[in-house]
C-alpha positions as CSV (number, residue, x, y, z in Angstrom):
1,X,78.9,115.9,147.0
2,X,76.7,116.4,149.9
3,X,78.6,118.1,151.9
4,X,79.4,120.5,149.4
5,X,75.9,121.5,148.7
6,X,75.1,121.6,152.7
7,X,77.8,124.1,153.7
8,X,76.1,126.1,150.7
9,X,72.7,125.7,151.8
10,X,74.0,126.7,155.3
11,X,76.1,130.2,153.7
12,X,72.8,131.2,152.4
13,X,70.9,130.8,155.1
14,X,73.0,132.5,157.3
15,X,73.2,135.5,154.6
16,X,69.1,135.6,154.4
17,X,69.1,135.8,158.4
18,X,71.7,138.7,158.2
19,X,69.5,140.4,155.5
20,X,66.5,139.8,157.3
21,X,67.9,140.9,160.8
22,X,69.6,144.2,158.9
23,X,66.0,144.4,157.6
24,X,64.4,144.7,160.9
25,X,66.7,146.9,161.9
26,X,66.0,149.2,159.5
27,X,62.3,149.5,160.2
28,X,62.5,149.4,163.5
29,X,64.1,152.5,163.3
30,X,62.0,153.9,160.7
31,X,58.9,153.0,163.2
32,X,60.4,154.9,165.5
33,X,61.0,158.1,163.2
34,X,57.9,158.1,162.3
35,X,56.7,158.0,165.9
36,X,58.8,160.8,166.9
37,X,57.3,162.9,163.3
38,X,54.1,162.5,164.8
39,X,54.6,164.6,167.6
40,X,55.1,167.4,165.2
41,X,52.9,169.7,163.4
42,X,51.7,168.0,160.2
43,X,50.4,170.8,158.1
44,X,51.6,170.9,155.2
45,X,53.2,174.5,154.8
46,X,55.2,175.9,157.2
47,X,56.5,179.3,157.7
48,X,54.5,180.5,154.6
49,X,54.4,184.1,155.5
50,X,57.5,184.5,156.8
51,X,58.6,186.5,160.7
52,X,54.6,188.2,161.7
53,X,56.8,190.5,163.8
54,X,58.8,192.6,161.6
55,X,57.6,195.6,159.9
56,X,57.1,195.5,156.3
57,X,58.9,198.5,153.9
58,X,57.6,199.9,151.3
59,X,60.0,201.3,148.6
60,X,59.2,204.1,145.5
61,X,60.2,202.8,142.4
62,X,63.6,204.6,140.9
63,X,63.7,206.1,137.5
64,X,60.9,205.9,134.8
């Protein structure tokens, strides 16, 4: 019966390493995301007021 609950002992171990390795991965890449964002402008509106260079129209109101 030992060797049974060895080889299981052993699956699951090698299935928490894969997790934990899959894991690292994953914020190891969100570390680096988040290091390229921060190079960027932060605020927290952007383009708010739309193109500054074109003109704006006014229209008359049709009909009564």
């Amino acid at each position: 019966m030992s060797g049974g609950a060895s080889s299981s002992d052993d699956s699951r171990e090698a299935l928490r390493r894969r997790f934990k390795e899959a894991l690292d991965r994953k914020n190891g890449k969100q570390a680096d995301q988040a290091a390229a964002d921060e190079s960027k402008d932060q605020g927290k509106v952007h383009d708010a007021h739309g193109p500054a260079h074109s003109q704006r129209q006014f229209r008359r109101k049709s009909g009564g």
